[in-house]
PyMOL Python script that loads the backbone (N, CA, C, O; Angstrom):
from pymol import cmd

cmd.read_pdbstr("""\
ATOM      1  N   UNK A   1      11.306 -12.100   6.757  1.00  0.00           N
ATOM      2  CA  UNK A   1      10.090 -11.929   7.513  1.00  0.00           C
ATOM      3  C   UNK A   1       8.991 -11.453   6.571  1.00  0.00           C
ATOM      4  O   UNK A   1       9.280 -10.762   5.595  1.00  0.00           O
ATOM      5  N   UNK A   2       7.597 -11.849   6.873  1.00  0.00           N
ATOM      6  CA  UNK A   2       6.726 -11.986   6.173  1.00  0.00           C
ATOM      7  C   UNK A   2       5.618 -11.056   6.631  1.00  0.00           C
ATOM      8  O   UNK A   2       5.101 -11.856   7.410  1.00  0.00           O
ATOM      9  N   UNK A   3       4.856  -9.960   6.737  1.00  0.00           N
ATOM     10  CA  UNK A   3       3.805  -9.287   7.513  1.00  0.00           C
ATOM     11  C   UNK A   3       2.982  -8.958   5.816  1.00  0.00           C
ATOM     12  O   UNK A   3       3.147  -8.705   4.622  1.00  0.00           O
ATOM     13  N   UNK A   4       1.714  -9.301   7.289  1.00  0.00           N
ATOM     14  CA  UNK A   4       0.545  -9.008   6.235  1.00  0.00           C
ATOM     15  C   UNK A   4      -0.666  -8.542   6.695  1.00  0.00           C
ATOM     16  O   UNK A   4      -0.966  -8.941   7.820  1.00  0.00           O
ATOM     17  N   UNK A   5      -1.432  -7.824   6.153  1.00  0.00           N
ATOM     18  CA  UNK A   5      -2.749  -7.617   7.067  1.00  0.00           C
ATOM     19  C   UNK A   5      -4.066  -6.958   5.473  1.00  0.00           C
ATOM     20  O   UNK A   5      -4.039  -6.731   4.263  1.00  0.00           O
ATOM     21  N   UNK A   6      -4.575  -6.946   6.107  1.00  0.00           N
ATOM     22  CA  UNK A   6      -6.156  -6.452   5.117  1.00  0.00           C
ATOM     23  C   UNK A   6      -6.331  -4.810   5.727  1.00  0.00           C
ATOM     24  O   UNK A   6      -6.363  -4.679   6.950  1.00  0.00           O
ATOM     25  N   UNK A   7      -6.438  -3.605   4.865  1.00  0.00           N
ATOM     26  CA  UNK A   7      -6.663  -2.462   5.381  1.00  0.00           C
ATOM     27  C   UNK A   7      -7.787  -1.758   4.303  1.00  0.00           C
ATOM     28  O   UNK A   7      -7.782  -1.755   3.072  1.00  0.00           O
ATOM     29  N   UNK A   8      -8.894  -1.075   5.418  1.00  0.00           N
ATOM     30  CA  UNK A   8      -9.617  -0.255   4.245  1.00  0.00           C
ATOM     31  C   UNK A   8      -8.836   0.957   3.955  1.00  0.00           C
ATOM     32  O   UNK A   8      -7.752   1.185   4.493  1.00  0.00           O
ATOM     33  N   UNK A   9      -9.479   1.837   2.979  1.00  0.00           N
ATOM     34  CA  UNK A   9      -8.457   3.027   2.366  1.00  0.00           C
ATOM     35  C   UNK A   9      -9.388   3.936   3.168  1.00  0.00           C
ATOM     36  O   UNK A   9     -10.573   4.270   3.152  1.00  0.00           O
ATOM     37  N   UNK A  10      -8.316   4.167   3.855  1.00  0.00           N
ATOM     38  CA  UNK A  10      -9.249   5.760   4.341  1.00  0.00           C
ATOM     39  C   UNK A  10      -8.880   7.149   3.843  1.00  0.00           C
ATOM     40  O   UNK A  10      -9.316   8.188   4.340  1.00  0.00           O
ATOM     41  N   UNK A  11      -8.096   7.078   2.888  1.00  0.00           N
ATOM     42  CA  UNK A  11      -7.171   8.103   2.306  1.00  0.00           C
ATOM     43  C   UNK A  11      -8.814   9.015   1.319  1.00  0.00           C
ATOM     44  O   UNK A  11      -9.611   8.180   0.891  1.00  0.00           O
ATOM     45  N   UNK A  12      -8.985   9.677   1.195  1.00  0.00           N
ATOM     46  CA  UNK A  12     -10.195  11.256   0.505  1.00  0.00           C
ATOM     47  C   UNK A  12     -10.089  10.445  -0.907  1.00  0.00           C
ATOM     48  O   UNK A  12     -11.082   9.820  -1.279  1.00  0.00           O
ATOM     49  N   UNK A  13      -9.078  10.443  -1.584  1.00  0.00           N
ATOM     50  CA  UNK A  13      -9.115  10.254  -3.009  1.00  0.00           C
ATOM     51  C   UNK A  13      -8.915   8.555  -3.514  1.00  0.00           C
ATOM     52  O   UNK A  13      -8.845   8.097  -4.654  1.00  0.00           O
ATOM     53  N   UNK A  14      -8.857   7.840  -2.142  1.00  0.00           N
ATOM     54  CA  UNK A  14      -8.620   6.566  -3.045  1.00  0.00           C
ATOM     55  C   UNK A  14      -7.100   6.723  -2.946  1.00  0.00           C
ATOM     56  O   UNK A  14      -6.534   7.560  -2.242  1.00  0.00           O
ATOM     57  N   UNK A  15      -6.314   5.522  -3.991  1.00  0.00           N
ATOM     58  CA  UNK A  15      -5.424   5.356  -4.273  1.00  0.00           C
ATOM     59  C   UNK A  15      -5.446   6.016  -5.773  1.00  0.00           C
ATOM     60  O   UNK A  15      -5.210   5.348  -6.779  1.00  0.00           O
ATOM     61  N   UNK A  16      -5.691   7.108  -5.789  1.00  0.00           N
ATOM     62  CA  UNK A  16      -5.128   7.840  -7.604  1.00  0.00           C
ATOM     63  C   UNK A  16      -4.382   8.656  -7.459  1.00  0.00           C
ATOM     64  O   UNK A  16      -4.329   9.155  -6.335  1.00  0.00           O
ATOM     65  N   UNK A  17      -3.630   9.073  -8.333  1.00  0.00           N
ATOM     66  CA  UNK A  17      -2.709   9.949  -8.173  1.00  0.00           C
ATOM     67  C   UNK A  17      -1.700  10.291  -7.503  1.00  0.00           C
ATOM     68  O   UNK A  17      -0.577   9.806  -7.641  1.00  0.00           O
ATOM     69  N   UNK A  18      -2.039  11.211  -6.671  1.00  0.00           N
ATOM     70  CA  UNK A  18      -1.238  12.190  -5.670  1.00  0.00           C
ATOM     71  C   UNK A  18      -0.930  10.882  -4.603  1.00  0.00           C
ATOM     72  O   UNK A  18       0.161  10.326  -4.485  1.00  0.00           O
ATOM     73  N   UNK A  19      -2.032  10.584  -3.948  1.00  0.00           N
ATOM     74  CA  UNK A  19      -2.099   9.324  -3.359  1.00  0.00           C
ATOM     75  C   UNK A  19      -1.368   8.010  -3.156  1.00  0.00           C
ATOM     76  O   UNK A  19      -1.066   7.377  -2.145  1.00  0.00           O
ATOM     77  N   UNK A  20      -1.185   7.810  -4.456  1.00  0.00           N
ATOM     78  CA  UNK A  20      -0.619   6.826  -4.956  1.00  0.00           C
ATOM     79  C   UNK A  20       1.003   6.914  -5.284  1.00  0.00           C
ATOM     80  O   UNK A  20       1.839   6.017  -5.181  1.00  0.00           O
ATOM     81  N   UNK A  21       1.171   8.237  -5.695  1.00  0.00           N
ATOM     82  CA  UNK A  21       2.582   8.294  -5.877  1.00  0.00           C
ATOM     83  C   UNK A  21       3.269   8.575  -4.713  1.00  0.00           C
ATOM     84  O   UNK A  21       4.478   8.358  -4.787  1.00  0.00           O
ATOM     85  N   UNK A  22       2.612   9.240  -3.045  1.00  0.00           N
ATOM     86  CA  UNK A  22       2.583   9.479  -1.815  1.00  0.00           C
ATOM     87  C   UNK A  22       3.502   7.850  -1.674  1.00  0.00           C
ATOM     88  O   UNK A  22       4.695   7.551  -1.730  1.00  0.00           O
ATOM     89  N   UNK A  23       2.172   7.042  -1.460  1.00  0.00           N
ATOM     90  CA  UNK A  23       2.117   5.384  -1.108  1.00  0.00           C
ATOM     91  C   UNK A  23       3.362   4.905  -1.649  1.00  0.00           C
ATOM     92  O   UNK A  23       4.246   4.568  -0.861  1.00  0.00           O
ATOM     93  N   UNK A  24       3.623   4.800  -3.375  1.00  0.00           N
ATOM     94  CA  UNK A  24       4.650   4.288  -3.894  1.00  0.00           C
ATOM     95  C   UNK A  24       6.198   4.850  -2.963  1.00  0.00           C
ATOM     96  O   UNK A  24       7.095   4.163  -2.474  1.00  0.00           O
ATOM     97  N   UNK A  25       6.061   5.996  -2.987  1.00  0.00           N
ATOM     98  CA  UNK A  25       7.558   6.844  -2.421  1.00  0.00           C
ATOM     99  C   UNK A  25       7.928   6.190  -0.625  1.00  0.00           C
ATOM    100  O   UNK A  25       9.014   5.788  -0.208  1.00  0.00           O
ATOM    101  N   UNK A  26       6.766   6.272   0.040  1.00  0.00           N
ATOM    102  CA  UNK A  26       6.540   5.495   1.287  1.00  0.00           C
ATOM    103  C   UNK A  26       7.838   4.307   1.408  1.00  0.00           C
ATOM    104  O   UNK A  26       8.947   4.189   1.929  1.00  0.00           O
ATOM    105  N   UNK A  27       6.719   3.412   0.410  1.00  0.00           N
ATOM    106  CA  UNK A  27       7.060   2.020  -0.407  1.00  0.00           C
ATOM    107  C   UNK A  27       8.797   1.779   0.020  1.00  0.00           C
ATOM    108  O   UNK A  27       9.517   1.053   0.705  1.00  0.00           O
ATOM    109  N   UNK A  28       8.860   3.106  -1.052  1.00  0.00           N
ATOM    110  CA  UNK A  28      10.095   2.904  -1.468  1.00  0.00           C
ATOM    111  C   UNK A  28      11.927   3.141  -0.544  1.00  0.00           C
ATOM    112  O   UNK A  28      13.092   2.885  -0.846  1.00  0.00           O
ATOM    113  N   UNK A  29      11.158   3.801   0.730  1.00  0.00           N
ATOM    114  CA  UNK A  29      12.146   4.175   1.956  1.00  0.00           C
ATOM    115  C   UNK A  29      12.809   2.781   2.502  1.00  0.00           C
ATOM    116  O   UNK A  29      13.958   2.672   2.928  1.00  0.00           O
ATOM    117  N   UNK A  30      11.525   1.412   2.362  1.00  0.00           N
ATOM    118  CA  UNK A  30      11.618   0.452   2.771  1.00  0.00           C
ATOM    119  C   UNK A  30      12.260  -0.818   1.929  1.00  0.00           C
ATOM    120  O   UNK A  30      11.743  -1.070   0.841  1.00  0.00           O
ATOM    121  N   UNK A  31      13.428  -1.673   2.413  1.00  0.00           N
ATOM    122  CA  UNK A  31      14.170  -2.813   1.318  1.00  0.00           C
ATOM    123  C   UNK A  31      13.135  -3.707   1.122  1.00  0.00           C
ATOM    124  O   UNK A  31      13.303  -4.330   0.073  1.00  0.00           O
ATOM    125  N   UNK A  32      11.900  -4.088   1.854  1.00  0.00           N
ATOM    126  CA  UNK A  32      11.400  -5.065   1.425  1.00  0.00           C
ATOM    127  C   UNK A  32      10.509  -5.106   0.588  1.00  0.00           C
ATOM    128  O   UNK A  32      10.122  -3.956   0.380  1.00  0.00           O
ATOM    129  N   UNK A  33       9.742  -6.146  -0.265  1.00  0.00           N
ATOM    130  CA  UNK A  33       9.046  -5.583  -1.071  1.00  0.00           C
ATOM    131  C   UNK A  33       7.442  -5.333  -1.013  1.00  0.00           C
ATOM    132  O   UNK A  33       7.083  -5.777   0.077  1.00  0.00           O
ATOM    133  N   UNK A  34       6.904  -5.082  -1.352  1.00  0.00           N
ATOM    134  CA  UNK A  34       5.898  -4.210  -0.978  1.00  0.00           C
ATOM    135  C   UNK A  34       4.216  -4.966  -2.458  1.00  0.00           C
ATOM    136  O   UNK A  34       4.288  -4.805  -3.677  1.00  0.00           O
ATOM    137  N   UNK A  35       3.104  -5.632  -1.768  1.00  0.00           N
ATOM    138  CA  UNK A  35       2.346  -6.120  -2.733  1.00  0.00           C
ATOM    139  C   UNK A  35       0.981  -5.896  -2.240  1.00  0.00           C
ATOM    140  O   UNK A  35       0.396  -6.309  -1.239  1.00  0.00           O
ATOM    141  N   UNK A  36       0.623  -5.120  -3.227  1.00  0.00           N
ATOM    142  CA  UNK A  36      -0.936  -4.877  -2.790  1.00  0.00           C
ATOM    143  C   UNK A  36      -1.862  -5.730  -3.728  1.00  0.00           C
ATOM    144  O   UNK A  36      -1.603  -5.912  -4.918  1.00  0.00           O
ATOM    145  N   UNK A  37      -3.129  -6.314  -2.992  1.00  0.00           N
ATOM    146  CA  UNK A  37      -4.002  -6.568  -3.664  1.00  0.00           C
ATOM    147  C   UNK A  37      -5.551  -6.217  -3.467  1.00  0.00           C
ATOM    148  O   UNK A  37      -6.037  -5.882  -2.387  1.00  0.00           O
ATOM    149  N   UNK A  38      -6.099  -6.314  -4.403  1.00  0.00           N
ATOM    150  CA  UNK A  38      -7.627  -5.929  -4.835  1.00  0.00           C
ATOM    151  C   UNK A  38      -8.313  -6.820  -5.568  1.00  0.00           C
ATOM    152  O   UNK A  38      -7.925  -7.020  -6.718  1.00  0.00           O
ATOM    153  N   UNK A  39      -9.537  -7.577  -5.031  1.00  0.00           N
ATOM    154  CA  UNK A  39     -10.209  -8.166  -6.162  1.00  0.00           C
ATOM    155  C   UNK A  39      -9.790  -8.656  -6.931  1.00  0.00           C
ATOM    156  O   UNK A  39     -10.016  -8.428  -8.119  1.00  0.00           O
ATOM    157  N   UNK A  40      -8.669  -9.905  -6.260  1.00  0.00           N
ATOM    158  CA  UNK A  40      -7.741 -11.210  -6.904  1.00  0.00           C
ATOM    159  C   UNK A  40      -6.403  -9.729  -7.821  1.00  0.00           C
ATOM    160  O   UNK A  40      -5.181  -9.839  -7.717  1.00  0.00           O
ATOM    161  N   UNK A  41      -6.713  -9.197  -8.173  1.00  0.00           N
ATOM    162  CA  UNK A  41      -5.288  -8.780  -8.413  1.00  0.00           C
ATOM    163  C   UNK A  41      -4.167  -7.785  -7.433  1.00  0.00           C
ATOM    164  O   UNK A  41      -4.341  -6.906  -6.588  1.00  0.00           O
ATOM    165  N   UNK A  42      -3.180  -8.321  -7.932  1.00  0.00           N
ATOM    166  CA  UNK A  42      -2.025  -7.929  -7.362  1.00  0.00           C
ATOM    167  C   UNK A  42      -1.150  -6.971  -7.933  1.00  0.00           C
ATOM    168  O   UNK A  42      -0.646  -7.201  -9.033  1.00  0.00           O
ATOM    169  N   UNK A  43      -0.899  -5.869  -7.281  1.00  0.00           N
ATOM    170  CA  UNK A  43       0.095  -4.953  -7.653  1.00  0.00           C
ATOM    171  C   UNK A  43       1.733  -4.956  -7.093  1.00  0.00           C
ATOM    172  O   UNK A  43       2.092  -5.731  -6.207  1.00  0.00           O
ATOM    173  N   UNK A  44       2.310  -4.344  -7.500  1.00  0.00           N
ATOM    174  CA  UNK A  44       3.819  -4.253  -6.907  1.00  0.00           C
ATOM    175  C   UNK A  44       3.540  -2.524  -6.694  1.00  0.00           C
ATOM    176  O   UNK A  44       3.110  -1.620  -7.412  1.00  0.00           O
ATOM    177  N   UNK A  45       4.074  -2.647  -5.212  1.00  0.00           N
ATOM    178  CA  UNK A  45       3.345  -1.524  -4.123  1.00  0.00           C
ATOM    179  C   UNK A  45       4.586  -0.487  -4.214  1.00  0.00           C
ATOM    180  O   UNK A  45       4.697   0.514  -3.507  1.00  0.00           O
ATOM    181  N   UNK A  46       5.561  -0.934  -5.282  1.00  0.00           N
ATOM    182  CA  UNK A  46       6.482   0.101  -5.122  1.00  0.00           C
ATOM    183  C   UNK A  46       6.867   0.384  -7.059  1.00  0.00           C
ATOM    184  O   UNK A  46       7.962   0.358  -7.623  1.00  0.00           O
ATOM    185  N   UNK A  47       5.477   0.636  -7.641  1.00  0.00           N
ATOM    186  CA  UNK A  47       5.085   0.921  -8.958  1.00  0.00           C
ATOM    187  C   UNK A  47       4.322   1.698  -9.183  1.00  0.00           C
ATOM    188  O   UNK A  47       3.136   1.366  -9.172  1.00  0.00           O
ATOM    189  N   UNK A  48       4.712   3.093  -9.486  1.00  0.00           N
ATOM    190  CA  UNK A  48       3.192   3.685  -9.501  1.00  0.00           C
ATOM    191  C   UNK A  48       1.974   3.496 -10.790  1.00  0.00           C
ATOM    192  O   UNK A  48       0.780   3.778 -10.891  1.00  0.00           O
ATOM    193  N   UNK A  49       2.533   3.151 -11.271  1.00  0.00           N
ATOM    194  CA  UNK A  49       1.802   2.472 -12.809  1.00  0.00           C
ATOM    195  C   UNK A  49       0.694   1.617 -12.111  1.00  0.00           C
ATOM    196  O   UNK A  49      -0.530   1.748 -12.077  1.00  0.00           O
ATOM    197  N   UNK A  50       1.700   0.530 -11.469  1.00  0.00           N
ATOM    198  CA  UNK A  50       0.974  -0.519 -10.676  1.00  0.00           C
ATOM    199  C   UNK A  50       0.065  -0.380  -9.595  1.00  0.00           C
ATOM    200  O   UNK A  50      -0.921  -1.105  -9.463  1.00  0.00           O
ATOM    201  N   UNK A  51       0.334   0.414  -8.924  1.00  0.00           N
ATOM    202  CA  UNK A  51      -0.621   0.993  -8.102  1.00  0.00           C
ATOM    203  C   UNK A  51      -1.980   1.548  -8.137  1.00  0.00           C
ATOM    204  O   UNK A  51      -2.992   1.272  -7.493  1.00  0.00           O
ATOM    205  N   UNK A  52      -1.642   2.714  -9.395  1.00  0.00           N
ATOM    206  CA  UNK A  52      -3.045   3.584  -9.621  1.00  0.00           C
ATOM    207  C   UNK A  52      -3.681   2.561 -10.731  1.00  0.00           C
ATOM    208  O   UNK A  52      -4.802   2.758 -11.198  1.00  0.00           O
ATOM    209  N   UNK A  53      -3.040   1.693 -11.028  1.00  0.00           N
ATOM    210  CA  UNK A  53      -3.869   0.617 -12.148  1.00  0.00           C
ATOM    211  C   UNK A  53      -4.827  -0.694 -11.087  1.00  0.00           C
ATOM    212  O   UNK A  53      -5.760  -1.416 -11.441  1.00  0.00           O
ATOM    213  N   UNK A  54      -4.346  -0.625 -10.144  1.00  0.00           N
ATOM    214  CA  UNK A  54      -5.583  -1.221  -8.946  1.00  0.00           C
ATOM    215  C   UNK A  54      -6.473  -0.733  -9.018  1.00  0.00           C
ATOM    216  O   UNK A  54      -7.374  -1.546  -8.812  1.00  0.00           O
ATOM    217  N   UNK A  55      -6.886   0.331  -9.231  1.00  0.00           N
ATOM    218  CA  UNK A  55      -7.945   1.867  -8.879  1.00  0.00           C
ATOM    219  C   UNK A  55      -9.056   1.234  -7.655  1.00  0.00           C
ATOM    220  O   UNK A  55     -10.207   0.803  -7.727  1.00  0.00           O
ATOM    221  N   UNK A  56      -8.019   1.429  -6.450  1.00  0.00           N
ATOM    222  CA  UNK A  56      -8.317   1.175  -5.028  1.00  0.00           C
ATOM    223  C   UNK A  56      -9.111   2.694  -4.819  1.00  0.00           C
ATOM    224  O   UNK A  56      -8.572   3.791  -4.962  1.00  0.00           O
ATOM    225  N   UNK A  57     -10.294   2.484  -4.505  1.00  0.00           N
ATOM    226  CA  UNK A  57     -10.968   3.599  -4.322  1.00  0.00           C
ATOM    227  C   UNK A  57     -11.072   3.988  -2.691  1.00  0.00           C
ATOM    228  O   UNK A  57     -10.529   3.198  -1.919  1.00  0.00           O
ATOM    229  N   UNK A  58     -11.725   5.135  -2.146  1.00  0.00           N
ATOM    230  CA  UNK A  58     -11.519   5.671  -0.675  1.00  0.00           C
ATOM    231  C   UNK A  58     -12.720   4.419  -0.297  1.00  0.00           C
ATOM    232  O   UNK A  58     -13.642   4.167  -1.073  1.00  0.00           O
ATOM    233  N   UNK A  59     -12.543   3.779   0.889  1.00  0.00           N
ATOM    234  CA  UNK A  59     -13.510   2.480   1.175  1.00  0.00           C
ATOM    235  C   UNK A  59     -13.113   1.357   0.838  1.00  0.00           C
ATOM    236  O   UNK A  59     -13.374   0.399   1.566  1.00  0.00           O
ATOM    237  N   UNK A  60     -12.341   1.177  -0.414  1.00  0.00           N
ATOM    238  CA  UNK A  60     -11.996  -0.393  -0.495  1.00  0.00           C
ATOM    239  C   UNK A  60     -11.126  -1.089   0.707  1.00  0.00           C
ATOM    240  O   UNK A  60     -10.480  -0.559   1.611  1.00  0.00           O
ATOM    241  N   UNK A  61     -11.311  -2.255   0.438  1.00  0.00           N
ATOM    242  CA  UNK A  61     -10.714  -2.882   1.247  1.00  0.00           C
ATOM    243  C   UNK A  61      -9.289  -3.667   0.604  1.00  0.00           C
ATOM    244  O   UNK A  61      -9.532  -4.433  -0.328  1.00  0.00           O
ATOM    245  N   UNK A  62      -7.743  -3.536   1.043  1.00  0.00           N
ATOM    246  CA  UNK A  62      -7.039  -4.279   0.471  1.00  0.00           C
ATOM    247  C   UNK A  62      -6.146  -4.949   0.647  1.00  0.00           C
ATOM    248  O   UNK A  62      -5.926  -4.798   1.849  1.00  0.00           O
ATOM    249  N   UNK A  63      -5.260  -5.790   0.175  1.00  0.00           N
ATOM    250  CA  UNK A  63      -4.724  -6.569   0.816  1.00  0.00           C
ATOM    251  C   UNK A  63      -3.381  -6.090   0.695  1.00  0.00           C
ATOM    252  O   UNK A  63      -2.890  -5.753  -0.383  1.00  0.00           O
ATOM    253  N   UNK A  64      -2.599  -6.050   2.136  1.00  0.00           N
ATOM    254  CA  UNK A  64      -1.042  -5.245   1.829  1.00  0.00           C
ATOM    255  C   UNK A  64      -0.027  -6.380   2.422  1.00  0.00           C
ATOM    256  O   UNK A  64      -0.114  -6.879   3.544  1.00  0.00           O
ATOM    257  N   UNK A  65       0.855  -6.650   1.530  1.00  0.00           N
ATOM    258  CA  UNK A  65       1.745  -7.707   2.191  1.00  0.00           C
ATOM    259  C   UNK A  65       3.298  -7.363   1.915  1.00  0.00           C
ATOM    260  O   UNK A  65       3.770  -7.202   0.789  1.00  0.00           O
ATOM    261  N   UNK A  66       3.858  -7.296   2.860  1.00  0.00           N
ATOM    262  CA  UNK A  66       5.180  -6.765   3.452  1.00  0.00           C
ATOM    263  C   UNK A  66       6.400  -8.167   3.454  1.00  0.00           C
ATOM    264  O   UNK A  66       6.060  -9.262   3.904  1.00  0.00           O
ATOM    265  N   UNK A  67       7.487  -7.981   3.020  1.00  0.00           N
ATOM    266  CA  UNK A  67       8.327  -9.495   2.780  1.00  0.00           C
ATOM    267  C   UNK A  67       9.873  -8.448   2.573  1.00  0.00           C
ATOM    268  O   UNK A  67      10.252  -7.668   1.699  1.00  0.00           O
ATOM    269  N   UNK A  68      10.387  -8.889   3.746  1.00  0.00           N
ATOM    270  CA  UNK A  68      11.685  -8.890   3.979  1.00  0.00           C
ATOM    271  C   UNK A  68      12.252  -8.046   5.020  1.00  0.00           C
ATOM    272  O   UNK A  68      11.250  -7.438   5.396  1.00  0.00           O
ATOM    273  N   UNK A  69      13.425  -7.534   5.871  1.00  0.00           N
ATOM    274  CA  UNK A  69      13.977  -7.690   6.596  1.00  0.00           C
ATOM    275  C   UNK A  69      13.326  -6.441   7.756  1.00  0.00           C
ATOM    276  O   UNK A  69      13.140  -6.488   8.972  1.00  0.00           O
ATOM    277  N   UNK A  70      13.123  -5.467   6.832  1.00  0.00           N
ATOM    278  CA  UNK A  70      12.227  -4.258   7.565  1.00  0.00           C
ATOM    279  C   UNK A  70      10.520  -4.570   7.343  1.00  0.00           C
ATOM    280  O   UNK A  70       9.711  -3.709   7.689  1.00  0.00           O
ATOM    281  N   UNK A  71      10.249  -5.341   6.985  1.00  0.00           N
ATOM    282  CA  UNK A  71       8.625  -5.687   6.805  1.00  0.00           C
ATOM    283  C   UNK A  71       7.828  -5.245   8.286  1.00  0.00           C
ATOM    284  O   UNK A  71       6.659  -4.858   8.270  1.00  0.00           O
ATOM    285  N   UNK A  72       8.468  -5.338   9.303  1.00  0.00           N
ATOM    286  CA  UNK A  72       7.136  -4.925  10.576  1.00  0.00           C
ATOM    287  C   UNK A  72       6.942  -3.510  10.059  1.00  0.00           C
ATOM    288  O   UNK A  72       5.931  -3.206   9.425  1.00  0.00           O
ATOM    289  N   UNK A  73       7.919  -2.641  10.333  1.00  0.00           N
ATOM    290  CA  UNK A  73       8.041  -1.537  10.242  1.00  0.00           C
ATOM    291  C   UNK A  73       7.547  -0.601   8.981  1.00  0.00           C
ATOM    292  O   UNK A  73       7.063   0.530   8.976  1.00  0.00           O
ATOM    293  N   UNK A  74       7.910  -1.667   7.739  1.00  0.00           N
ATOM    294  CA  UNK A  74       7.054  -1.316   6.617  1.00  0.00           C
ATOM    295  C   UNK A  74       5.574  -1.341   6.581  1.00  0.00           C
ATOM    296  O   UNK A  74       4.726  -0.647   6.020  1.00  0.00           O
ATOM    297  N   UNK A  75       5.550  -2.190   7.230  1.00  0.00           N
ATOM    298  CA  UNK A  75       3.689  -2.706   7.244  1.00  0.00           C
ATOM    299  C   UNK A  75       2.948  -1.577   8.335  1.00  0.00           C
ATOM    300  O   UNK A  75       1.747  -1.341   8.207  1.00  0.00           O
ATOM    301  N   UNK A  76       3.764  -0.901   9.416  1.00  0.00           N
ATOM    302  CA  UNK A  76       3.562  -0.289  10.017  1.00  0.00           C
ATOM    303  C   UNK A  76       2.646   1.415   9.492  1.00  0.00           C
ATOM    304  O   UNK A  76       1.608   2.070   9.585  1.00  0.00           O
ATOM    305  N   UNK A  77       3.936   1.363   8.961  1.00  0.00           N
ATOM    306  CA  UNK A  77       4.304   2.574   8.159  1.00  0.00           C
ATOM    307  C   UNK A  77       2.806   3.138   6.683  1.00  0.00           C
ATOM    308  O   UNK A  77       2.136   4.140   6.434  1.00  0.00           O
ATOM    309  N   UNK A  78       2.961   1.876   6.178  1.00  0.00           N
ATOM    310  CA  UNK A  78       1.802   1.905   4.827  1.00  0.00           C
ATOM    311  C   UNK A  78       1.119   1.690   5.465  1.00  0.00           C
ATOM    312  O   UNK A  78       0.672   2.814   5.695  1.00  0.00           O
ATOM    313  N   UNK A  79       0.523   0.977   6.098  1.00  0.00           N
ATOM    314  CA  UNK A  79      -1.031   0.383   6.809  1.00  0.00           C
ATOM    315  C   UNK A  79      -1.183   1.885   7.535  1.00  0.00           C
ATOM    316  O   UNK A  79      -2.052   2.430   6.855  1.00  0.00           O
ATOM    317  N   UNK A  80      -0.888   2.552   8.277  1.00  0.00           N
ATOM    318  CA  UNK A  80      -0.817   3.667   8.663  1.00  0.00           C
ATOM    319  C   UNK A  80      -1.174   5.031   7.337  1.00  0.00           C
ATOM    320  O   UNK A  80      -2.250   5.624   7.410  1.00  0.00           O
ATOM    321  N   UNK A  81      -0.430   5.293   6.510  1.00  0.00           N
ATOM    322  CA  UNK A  81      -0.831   5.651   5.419  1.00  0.00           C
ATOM    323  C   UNK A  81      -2.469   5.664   4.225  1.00  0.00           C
ATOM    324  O   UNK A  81      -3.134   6.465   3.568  1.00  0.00           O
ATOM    325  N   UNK A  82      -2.434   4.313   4.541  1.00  0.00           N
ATOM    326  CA  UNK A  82      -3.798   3.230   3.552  1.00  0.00           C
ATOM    327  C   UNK A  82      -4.942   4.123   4.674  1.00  0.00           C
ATOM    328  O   UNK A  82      -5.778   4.866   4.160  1.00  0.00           O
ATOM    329  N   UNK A  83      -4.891   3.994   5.967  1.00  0.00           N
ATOM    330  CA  UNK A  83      -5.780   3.887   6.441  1.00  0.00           C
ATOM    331  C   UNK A  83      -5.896   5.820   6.524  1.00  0.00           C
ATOM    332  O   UNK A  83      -7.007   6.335   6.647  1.00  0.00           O
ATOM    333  N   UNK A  84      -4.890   6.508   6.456  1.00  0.00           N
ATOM    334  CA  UNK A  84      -5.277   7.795   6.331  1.00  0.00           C
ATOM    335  C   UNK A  84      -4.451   8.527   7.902  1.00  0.00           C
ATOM    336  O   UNK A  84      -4.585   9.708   8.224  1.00  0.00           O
ATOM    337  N   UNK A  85      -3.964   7.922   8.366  1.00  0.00           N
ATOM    338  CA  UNK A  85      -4.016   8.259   9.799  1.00  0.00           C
ATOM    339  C   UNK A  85      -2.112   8.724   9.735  1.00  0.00           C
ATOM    340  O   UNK A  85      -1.535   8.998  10.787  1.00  0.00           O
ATOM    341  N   UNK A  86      -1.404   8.742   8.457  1.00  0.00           N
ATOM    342  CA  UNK A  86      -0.062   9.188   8.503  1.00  0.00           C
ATOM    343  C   UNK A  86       0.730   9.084   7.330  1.00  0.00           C
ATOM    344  O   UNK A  86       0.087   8.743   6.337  1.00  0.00           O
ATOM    345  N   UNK A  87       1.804   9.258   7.181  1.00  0.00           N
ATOM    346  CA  UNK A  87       2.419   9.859   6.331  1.00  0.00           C
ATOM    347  C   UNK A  87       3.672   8.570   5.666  1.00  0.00           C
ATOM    348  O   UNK A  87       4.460   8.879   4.772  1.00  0.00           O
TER     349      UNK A  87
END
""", "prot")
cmd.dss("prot")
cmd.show_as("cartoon", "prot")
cmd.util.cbc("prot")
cmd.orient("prot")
């Protein structure tokens, strides 16, 4: 299974840091895999290298795409997160 959606960051700091390693750990509860993008590039959403090297700032807009067996629930979960509204 395939889920996908576009989310702005409503998270204070953007995706840096603290943020980001938050997001990655999220990521990582979930088997499927996890791909963010920004301004044609693409990260692997369960990298924190990869992640804070997007430098998704608080306001951007990005693209989160969820692929494999827990994907609703993943997409649930981060899109929820991205947008600031959970954990």
């Amino acid at each position: 299974m395939t889920e996908e959606t576009r989310v702005v960051i409503g998270q204070a700091e953007g995706l840096h840091a603290r943020p980001a390693a938050e997001f990655v750990k999220l990521a990582n509860r979930f088997r499927s895999t996890v791909r963010l993008e920004l301004n044609g590039r693409q990260a692997d959403g369960k990298s924190i290298m990869a992640v804070m090297a997007l430098g998704a700032n608080h306001g951007a807009e990005v693209g989160l795409r969820v692929e494999g067996e827990d994907a609703e629930e993943a997409l649930r979960a981060l899109e929820a997160f991205l947008r600031g509204s959970g954990a």
